[in-house]
N, C-alpha and C positions, 0 to 999 in steps of 0.2 A: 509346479503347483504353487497356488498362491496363497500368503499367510494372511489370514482372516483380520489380524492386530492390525497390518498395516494399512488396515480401511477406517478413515473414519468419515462422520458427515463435514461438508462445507458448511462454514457457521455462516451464510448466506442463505443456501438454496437448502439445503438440508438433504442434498442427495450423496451418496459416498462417494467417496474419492480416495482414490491408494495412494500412498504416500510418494510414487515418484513423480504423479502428475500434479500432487498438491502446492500451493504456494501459500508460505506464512509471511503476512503481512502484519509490521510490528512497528509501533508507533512506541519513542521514546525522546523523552526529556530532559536535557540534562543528564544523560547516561541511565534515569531511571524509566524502567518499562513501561507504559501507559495502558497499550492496549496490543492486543495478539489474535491476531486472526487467520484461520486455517480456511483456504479457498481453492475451489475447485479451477479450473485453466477460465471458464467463462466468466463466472463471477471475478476473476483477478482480473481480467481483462474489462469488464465495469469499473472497477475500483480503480485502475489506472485511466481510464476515459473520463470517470467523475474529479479525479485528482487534479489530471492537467485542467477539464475546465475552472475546477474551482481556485487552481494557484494560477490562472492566467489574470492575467489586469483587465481592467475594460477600457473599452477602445474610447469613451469619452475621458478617461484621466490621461491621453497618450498628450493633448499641450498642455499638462503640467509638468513642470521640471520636479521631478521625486530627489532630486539633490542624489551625494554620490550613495552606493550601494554599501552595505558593512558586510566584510567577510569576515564568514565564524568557520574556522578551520575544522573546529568539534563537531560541526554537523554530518551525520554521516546519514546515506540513504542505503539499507541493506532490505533487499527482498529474494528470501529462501528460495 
């Protein structure tokens, strides 16, 4: 039997989603929180399609030399 609490809506689609199939995707700062969001398996899987396009480069800056890259060890990427 399944517990009615562990449904809630995708703050996307707005349709419900139980909590084992949900993904929270959480944007932070600095170690502080920014943004939280609870998504269903399809909308997560938009959100990870629009991200890669949006952090990919465009292919007209590829003969610029962007000089060396900085690594920030603090960045972490966690998705529930």
């Amino acid at each position: 039997m399944s517990d009615d609490a562990d449904i809630e809506p995708c703050n996307w689609c707005g349709e419900p989603v139980a909590d084992p199939l949900s993904r929270t995707v959480r944007v932070t700062v600095d170690r502080s929180e920014i943004d939280s969001q609870r998504l269903c398996p399809e909308c997560f899987a938009d959100w990870i399609d629009r991200y890669e396009t949006e952090m990919r480069s465009d292919d007209a800056d590829e003969s610029a030399d962007p000089g060396p890259t900085p690594v920030d060890d603090d960045t972490d990427i966690i998705v529930d």
